[in-house]
C-alpha positions in Angstrom: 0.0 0.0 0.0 1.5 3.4 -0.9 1.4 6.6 0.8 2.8 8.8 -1.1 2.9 9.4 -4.5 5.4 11.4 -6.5 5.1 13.8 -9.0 6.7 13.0 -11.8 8.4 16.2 -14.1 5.4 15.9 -16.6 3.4 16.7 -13.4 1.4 13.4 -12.9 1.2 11.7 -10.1 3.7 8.2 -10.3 2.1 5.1 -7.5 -1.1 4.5 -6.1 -2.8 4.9 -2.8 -5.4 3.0 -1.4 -8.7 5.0 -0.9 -8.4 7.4 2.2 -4.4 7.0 2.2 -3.2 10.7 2.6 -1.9 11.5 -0.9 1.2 13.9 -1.0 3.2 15.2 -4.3 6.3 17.6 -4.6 6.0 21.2 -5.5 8.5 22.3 -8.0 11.1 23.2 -4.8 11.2 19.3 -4.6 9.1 19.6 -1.4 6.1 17.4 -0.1 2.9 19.0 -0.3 -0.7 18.1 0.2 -2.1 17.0 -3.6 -5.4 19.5 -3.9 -8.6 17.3 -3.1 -6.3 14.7 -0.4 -8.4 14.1 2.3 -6.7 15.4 5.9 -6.8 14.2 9.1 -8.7 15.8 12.0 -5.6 17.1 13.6 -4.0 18.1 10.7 -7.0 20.3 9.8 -6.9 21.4 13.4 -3.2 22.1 13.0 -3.9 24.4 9.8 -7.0 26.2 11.0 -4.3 27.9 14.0 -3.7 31.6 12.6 -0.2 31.7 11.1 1.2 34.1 13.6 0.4 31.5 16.4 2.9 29.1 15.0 6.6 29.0 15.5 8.4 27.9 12.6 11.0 25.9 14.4 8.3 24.1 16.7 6.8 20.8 15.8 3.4 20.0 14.9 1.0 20.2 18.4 -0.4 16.7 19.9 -2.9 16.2 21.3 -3.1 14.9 24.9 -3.1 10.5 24.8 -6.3 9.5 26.5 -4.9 8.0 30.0 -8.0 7.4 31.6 -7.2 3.9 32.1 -4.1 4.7 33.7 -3.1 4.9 37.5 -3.7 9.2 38.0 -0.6 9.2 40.3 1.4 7.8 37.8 0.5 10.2 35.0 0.5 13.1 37.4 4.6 12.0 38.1 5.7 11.1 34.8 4.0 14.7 33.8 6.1 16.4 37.0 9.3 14.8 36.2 9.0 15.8 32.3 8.4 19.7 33.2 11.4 19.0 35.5 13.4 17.9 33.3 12.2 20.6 30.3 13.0 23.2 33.1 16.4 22.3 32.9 17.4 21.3 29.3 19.6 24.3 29.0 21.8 22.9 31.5 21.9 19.1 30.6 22.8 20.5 27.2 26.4 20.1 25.7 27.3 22.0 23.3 29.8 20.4 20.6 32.6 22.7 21.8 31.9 21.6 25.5 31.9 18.4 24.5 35.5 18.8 22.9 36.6 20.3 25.5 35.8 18.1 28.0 37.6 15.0 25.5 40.8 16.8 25.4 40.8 17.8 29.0 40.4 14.2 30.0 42.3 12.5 27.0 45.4 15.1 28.7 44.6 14.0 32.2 44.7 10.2 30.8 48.0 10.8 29.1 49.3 12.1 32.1 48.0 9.4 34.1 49.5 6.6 31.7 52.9 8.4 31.6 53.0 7.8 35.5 51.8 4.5 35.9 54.7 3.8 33.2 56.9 5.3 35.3 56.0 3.7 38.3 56.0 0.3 36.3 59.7 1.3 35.4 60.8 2.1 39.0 59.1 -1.3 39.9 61.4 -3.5 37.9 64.6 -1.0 38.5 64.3 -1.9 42.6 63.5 -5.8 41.7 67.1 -5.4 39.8 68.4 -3.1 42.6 67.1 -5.3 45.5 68.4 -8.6 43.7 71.7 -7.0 43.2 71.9 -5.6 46.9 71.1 -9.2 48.0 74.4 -10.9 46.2 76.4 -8.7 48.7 77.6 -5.9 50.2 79.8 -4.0 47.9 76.9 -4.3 45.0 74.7 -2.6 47.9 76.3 0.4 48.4 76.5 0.6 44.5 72.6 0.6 44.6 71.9 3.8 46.7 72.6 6.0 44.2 70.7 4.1 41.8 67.9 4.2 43.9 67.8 7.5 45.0 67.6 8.5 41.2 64.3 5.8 40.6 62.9 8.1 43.2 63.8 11.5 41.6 62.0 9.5 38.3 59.0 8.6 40.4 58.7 11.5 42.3 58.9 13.6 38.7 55.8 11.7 37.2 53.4 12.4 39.7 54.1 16.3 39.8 53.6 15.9 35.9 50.5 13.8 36.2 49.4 16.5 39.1 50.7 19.6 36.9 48.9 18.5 33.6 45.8 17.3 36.1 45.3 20.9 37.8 46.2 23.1 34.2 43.9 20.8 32.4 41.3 21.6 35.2 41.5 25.3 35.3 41.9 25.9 31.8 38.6 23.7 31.1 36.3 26.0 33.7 37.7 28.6 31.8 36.6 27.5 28.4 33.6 26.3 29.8 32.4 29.8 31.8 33.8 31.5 28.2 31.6 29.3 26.5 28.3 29.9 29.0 28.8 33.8 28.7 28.6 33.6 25.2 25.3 31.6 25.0 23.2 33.6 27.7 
């Protein structure tokens, strides 16, 4: 069963629709348009007997209520309160495409940072196994391995300040982008 049918360029109608099928052609723009003599629906007719000026261009079509008489009252009267609540706040729960980039790149930074450490520490791990294994053959390799040691530590102590560095810059410089980006939407 069709629903549409196309106009084709001679300007006939191309398909067929059962009887009482809405029957729609293109206008020479390309777009859909009611064919003269298509029967509407009663809320489409509704929908076109508003005045103009009462309709938004960028809204959708209105709905009517469902019928929920057969549903639970309390039930309809919280799905109903925690829809406005959530419309109330849609400006909020939306991300923007720039926010949304800038929240990637702040954490993919914070991430990086985070696996540089944890290679680091991974490093330092197997240095002291080596270090430890080599203090444990005897004394004279011991005092060999305190300097060695000391400078694992430096490393260590090195890629958490970088992890924290590249943490708290990535931080601040997000709320900035994002309070930048805030002020220029409101």
């Amino acid at each position: 069963m069709g629903l549409f049918k196309r106009a084709d360029k001679s300007g006939k109608d191309s398909g067929g629709a059962a009887k009482g099928d809405p029957i729609l052609s293109r206008d020479a723009s390309g777009r859909l348009k009611p064919k003269a003599g298509a029967q509407q629906s009663d809320a489409h007719k509704a929908a076109s007997d508003e005045p103009a000026s009462a309709k938004s261009p960028h809204a959708p079509p209105a709905k009517a209520a469902p019928d929920t008489s057969a549903l639970n009252p309390k039930i309809v009267q919280s799905v109903q309160m925690s829809n406005s609540e959530t419309a109330s706040y849609n400006q909020e729960l939306a991300t923007s495409p720039p926010e949304m980039m800038v929240g990637q790149v702040t954490g993919l930074a914070v991430q990086d940072a985070q696996n540089y450490m944890n290679a680091i520490m991974q490093i330092a791990v197997a240095a002291q196994a080596v270090a430890i294994k080599k203090a444990a053959e005897g004394p004279i390799q011991e005092a060999e391995q305190i300097p060695f040691l000391s400078q694992i530590q430096g490393i260590v102590d090195h890629a958490v300040k970088v992890y924290g560095s590249v943490s708290e810059t990535a931080g601040t410089s997000s709320k900035t982008i994002f309070s930048d980006l805030k002020s220029l939407k409101g």
